[in-house]
Structure formats: structure tokens, C-alpha cells
Backbone and ligand atoms as CSV (ligand in chain L), in Angstrom:
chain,resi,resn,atom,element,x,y,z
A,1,UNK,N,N,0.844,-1.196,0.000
A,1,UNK,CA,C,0.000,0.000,0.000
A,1,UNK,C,C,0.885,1.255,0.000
A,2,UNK,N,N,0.441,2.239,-0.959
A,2,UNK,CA,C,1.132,3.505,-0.777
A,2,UNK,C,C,0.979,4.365,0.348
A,3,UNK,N,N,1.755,5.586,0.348
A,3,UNK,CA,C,1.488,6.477,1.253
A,3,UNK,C,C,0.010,7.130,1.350
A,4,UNK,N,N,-0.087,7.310,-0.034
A,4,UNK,CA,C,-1.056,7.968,-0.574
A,4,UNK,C,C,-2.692,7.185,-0.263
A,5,UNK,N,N,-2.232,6.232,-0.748
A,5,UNK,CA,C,-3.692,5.031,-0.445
A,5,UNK,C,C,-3.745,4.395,1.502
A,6,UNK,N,N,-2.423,4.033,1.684
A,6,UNK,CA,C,-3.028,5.048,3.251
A,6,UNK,C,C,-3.720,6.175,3.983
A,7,UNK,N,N,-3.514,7.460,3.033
A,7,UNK,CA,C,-3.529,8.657,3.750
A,7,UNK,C,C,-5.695,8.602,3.548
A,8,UNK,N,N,-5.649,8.133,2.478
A,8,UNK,CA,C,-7.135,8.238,1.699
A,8,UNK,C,C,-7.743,7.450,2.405
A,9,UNK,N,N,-7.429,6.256,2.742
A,9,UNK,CA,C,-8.299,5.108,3.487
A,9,UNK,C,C,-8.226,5.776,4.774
A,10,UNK,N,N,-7.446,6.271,5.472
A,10,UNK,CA,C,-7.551,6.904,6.935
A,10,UNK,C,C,-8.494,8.157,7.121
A,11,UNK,N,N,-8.443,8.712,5.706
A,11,UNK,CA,C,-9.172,9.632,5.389
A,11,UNK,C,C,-11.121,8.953,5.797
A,12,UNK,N,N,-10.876,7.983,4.590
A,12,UNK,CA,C,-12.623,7.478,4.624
A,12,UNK,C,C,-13.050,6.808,6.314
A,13,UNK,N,N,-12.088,6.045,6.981
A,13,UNK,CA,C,-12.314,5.506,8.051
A,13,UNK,C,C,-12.706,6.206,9.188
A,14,UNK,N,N,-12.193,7.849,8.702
A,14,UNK,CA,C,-12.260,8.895,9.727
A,14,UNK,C,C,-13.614,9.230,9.325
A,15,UNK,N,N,-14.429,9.710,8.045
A,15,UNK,CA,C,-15.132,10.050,7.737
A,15,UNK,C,C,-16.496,9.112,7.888
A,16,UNK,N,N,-16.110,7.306,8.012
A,16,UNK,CA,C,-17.301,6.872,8.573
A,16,UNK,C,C,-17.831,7.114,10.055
A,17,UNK,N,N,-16.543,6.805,10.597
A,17,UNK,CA,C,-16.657,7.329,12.289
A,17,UNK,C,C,-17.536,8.266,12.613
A,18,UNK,N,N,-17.235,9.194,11.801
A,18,UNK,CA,C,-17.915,10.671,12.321
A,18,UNK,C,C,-19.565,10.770,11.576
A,19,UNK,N,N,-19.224,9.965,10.273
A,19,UNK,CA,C,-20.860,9.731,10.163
A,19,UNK,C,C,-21.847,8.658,11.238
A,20,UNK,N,N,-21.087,7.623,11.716
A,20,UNK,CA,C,-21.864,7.073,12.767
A,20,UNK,C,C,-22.011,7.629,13.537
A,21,UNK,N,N,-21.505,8.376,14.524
A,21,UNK,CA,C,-21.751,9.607,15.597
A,21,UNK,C,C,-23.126,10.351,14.857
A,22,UNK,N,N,-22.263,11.551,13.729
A,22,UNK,CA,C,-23.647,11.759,13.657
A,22,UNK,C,C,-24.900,11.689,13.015
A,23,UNK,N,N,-25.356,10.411,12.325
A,23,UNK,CA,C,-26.198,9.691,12.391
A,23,UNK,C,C,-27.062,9.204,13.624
A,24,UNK,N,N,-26.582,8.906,14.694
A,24,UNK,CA,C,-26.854,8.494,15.954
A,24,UNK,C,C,-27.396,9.908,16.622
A,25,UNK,N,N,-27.010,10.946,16.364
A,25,UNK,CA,C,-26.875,12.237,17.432
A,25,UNK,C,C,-28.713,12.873,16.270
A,26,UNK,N,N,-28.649,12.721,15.211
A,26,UNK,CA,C,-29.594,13.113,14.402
A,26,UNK,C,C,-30.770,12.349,14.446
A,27,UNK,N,N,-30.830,10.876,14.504
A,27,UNK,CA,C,-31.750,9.942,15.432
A,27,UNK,C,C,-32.222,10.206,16.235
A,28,UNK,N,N,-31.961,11.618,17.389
A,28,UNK,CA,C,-32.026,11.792,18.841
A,28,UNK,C,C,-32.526,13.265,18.093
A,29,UNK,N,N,-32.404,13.741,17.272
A,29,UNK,CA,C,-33.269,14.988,16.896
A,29,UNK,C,C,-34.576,14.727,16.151
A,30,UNK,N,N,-34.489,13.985,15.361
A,30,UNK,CA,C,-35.893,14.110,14.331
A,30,UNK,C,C,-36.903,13.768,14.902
A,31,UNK,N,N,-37.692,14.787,14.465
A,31,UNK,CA,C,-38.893,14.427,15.083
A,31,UNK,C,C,-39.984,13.149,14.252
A,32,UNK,N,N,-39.428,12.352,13.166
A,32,UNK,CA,C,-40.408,11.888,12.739
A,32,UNK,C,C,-39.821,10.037,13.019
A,33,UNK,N,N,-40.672,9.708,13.162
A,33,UNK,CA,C,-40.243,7.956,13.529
A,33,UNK,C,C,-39.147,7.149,12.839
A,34,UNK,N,N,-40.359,7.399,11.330
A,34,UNK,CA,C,-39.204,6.935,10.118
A,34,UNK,C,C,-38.154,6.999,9.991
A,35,UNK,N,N,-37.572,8.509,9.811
A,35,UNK,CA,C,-36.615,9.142,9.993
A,35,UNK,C,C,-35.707,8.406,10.805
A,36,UNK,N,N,-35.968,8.491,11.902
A,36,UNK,CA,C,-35.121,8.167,13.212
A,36,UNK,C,C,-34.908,6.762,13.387
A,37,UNK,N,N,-35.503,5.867,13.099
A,37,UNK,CA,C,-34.948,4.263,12.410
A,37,UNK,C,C,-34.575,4.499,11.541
A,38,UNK,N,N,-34.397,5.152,10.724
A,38,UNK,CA,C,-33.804,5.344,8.865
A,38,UNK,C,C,-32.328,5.610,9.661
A,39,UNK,N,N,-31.996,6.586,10.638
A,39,UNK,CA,C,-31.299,6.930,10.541
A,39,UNK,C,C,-30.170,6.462,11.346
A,40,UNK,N,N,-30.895,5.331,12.652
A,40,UNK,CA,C,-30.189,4.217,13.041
A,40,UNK,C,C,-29.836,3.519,12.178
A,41,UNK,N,N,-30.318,2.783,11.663
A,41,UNK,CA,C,-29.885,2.235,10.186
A,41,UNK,C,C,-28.822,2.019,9.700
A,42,UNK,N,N,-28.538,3.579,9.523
A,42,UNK,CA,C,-27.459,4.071,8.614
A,42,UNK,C,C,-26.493,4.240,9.241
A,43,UNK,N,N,-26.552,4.592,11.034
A,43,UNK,CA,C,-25.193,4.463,11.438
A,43,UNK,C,C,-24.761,3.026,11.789
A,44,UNK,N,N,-25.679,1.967,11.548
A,44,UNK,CA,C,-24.779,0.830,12.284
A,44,UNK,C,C,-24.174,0.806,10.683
A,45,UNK,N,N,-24.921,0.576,9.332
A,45,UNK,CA,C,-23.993,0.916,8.460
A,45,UNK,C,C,-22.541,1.321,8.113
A,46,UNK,N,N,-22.676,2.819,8.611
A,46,UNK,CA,C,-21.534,3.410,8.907
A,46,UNK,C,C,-20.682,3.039,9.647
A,47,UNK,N,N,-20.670,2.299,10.617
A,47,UNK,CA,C,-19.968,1.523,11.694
A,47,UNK,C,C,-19.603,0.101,10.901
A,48,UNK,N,N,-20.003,-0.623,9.846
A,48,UNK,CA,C,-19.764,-1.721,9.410
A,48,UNK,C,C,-18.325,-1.100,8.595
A,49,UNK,N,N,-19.102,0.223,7.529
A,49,UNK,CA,C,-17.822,0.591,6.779
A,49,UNK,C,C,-16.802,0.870,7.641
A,50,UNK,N,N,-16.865,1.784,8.643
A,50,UNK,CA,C,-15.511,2.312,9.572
A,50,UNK,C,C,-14.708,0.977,9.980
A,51,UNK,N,N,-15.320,-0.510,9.800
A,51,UNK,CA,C,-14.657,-1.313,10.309
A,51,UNK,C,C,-14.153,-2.094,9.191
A,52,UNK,N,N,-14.589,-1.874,8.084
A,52,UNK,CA,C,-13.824,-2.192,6.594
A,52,UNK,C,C,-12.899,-1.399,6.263
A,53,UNK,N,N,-12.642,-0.244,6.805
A,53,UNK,CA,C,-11.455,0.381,6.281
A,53,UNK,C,C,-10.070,0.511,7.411
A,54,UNK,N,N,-10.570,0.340,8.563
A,54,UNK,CA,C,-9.919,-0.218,9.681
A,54,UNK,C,C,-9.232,-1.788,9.546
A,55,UNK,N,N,-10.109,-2.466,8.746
A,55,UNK,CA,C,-9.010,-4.139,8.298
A,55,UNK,C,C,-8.423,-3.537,7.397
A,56,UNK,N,N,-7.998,-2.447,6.737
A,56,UNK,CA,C,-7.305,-2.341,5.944
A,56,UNK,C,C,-5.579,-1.349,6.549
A,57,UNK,N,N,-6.866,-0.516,7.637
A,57,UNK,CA,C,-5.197,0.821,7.813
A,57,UNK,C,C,-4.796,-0.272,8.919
A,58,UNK,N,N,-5.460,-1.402,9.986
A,58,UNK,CA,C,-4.720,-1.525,10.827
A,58,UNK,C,C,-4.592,-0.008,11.902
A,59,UNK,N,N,-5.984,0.861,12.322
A,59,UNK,CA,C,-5.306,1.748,12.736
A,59,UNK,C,C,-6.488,1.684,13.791
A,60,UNK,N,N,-6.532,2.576,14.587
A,60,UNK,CA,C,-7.856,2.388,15.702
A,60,UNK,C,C,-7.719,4.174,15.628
A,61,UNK,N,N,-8.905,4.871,15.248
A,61,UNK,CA,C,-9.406,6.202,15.030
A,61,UNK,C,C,-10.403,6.022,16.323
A,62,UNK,N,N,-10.743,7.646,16.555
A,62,UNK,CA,C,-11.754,8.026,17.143
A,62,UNK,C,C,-12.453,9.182,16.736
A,63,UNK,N,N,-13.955,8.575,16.968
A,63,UNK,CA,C,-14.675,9.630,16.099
A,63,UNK,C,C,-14.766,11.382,16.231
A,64,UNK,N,N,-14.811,11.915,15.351
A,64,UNK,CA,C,-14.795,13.382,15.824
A,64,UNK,C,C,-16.479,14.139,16.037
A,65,UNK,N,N,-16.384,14.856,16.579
A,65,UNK,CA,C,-17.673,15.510,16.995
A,65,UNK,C,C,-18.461,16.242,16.140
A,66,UNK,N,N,-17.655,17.314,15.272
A,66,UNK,CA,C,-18.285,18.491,14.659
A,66,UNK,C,C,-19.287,18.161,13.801
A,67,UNK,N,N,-19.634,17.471,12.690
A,67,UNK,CA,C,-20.816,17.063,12.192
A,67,UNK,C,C,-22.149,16.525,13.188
A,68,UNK,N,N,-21.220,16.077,14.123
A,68,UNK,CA,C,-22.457,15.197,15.142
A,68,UNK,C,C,-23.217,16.594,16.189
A,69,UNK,N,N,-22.762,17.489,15.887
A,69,UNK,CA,C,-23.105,18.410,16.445
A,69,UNK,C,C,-23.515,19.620,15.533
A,70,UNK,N,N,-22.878,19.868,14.447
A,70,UNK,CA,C,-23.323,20.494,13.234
A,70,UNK,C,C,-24.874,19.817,12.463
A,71,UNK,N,N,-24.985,18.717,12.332
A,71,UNK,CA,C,-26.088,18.917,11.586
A,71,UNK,C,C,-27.479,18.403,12.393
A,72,UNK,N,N,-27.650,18.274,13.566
A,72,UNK,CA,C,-28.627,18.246,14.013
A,72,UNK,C,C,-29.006,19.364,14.244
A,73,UNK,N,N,-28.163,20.522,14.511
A,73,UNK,CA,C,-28.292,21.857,14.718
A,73,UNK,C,C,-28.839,22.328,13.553
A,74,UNK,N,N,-28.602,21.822,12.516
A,74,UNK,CA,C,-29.061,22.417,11.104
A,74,UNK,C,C,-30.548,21.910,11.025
A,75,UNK,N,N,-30.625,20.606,11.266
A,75,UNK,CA,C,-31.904,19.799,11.441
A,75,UNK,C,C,-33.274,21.141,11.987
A,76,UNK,N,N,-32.512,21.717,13.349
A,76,UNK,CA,C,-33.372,22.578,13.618
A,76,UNK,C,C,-33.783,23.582,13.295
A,77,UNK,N,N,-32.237,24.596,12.382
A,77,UNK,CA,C,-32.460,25.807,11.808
A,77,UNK,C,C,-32.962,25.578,10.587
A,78,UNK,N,N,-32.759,24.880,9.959
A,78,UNK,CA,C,-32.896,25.245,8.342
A,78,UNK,C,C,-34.258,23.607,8.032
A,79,UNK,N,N,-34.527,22.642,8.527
A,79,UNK,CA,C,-35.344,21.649,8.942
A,79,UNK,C,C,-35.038,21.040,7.778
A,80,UNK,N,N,-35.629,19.933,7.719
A,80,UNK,CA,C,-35.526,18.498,6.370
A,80,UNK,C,C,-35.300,18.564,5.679
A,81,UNK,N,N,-36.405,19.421,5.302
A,81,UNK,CA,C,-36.475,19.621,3.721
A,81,UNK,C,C,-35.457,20.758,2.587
A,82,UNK,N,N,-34.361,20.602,3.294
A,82,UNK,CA,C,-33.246,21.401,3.309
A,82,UNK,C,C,-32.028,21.218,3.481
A,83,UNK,N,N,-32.213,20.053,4.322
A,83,UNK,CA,C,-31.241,19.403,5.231
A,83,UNK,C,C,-30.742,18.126,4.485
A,84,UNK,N,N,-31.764,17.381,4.512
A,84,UNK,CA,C,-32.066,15.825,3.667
A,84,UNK,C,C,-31.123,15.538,1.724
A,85,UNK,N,N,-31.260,16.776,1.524
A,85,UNK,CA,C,-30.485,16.751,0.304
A,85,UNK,C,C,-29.134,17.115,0.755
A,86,UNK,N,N,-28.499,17.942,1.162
A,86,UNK,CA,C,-27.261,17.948,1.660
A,86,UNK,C,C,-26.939,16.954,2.285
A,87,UNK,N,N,-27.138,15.923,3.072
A,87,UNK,CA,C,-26.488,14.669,3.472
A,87,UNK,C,C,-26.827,13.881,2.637
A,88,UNK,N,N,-28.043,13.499,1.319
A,88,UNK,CA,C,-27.962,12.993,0.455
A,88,UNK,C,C,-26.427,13.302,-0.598
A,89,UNK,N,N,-26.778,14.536,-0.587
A,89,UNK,CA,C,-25.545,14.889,-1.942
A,89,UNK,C,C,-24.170,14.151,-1.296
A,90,UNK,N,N,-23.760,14.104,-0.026
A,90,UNK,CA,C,-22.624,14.064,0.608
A,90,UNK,C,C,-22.220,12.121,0.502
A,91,UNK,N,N,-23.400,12.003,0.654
A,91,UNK,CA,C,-23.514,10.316,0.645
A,91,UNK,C,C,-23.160,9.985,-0.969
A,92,UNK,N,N,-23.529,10.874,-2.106
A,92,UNK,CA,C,-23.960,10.255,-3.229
A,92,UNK,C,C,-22.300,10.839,-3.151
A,93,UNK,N,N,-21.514,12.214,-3.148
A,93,UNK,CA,C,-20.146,12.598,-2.931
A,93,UNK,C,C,-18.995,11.124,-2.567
A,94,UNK,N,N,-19.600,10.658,-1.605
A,94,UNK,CA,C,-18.752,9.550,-1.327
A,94,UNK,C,C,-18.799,8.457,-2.352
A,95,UNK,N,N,-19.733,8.146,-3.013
A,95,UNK,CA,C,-19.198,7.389,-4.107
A,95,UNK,C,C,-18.403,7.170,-5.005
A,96,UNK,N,N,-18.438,8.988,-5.310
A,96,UNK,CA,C,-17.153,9.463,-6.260
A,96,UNK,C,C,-16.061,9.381,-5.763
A,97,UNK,N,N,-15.778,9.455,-4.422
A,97,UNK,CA,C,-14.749,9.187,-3.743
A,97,UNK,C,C,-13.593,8.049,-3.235
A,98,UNK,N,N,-14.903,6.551,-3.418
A,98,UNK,CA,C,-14.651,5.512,-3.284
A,98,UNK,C,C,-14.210,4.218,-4.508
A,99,UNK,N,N,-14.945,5.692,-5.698
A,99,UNK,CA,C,-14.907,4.893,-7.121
A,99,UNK,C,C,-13.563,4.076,-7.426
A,100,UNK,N,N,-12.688,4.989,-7.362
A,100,UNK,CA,C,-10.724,4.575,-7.331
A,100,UNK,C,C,-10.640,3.583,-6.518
A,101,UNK,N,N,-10.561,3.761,-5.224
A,101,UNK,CA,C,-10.583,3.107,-4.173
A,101,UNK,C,C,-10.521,1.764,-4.158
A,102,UNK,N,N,-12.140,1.859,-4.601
A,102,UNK,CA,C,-12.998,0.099,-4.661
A,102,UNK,C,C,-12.298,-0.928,-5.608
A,103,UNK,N,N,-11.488,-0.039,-6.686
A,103,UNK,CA,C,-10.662,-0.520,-7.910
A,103,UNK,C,C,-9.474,-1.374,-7.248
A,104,UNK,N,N,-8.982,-0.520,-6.699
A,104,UNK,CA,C,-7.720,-1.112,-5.660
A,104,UNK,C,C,-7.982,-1.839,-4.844
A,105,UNK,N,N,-8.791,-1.543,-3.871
A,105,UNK,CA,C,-9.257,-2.556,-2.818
A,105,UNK,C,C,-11.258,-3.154,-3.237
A,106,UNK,N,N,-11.105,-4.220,-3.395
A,106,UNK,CA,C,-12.336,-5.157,-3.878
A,106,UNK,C,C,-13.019,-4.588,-2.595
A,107,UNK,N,N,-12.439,-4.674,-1.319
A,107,UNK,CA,C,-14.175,-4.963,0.124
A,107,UNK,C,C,-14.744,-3.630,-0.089
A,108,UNK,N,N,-14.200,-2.547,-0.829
A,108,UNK,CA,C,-14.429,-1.259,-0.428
A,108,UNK,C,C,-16.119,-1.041,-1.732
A,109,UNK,N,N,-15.671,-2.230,-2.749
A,109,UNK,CA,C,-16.736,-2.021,-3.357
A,109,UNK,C,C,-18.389,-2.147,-3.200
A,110,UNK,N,N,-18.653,-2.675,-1.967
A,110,UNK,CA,C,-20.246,-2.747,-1.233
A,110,UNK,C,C,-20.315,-1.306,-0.196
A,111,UNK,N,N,-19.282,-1.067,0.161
A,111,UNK,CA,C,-19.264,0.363,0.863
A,111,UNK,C,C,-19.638,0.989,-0.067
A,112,UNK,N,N,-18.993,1.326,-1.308
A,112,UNK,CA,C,-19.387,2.209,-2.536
A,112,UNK,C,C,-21.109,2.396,-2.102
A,113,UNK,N,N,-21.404,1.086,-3.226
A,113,UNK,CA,C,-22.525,0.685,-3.022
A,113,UNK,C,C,-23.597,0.871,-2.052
A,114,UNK,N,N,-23.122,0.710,-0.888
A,114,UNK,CA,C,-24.153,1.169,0.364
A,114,UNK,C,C,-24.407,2.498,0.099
A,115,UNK,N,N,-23.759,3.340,-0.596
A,115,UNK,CA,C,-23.176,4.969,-0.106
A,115,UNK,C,C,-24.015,5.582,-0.900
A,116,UNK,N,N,-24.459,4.742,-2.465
A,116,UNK,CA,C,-25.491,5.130,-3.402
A,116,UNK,C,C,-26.608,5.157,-2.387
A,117,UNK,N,N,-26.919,3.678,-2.226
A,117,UNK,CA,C,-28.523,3.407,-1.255
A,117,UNK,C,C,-28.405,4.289,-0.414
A,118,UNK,N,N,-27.735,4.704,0.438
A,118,UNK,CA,C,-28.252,5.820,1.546
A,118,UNK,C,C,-28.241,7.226,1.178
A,119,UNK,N,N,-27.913,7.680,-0.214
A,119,UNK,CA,C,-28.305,9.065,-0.650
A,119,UNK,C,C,-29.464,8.579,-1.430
A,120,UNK,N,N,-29.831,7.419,-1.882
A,120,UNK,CA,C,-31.326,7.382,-2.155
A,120,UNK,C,C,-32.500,7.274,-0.797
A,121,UNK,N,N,-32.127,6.368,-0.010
A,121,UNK,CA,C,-33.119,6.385,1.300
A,121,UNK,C,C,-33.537,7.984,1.603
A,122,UNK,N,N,-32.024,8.922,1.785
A,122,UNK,CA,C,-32.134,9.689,2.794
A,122,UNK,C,C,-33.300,10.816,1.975
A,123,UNK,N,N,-32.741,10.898,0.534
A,123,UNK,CA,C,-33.745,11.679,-0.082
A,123,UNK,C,C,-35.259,11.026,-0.314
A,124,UNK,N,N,-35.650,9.672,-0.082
A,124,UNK,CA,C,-36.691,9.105,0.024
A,124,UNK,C,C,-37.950,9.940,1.308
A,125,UNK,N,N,-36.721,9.989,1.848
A,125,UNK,CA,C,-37.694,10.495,3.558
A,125,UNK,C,C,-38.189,11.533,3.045
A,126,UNK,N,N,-37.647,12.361,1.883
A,126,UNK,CA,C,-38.621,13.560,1.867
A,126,UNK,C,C,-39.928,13.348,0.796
A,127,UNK,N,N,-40.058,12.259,0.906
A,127,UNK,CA,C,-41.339,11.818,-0.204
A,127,UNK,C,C,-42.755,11.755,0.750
A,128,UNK,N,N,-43.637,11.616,-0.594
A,128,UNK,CA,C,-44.862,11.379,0.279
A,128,UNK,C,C,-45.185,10.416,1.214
L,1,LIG,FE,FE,-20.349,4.906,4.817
């Protein structure tokens, strides 16, 4: 493994972490049911990937706060229907991110994959 394909995988492993946090912390805001199982969901998800890219760095991270605290806050100012596409776009973002990746490393390719489905779920919630 390169430096480089280290630095990126430590990169994504960091970035699931902090989506399981806040996934979990946004569960504890929404006010709608669905939502809030949708969004458990998605962090044990996120916790499956953080532990696929962890068999890879060999590294033990800890999650960071600022999203887990940033977007429930947003949840309240700016609400769903506002909100829901920006963590969609970010989810559908990570695909593009993982595209290379998944090339190099095969396990990373169902993470991809998950990363589509949960920018479709998340924008689902704002349906009828
Ligand atoms: Fe993920």
C-alpha cells in the first residue's frame, strides 16, 4: 500500500466514524419515527464501513464531533427539507470518492454501493 492510499483510506475511516456519531446524534433529533430508524440504520452501516477500512489501515481512530453536532443543529435551523439533500448529496459525494478506491481494494466495493442506497433512502424520507 502507498502512502497515498493510506492517507485516503484513513481519510474514509475517519469520515465513517464521524458519520456514525452523527447519524446516531440526528436519530435523537428528528422528530419523525421513520426518519429516526432510517437513521439508526445508517449508522450501524456506517460503523460496518468504519470497520472495513480499519481491516485495511490496521489503525484504531476516534470519532470526531463536529458534524455530530453540526447537523442536528441544522436539522433545527434550516429543517428536512433542506437538510435531507445535503447529506444525500454528501452520501452520493462519497461514491465518487470511493470509485478509485474500490478498484484497488475489492471490500471497499459494497461500501461504494451502500453509499449510493443511503443518498437514495435519505432523499426518500422527503417523499410522500
Ligand atoms: Fe459509509
Amino acid at each position: 500500500m502507498t502512502k497515498n492510499e493510506m492517507k485516503t483510506l484513513l481519510a474514509a475511516q475517519q469520515g465513517e466514524l464521524d458519520a456514525v456519531l452523527m447519524y446516531k446524534k440526528l436519530a435523537d433529533t428528528v422528530k419523525d419515527p421513520r426518519d429516526k430508524e432510517t437513521f439508526l440504520r445508517l449508522a450501524a452501516e456506517e460503523g460496518r464501513h468504519a470497520r472495513v477500512f480499519a481491516g485495511l489501515t490496521n489503525k484504531v481512530l476516534k470519532p470526531k464531533k463536529a458534524l455530530s453536532v453540526a447537523v442536528p443543529l441544522l436539522y433545527r435551523v434550516i429543517g428536512k427539507k433542506r437538510l435531507y439533500p445535503i447529506i444525500a448529496k454528501s452520501e452520493y459525494g462519497a461514491v465518487d470518492t470511493y470509485k478509485p478506491v474500490a478498484e484497488r481494494f475489492p471490500e471497499i466495493e459494497s461500501v461504494k454501493n451502500d453509499e449510493k442506497r443511503h443518498g437514495d433512502t435519505v432523499t426518500a424520507l422527503l417523499g410522500k
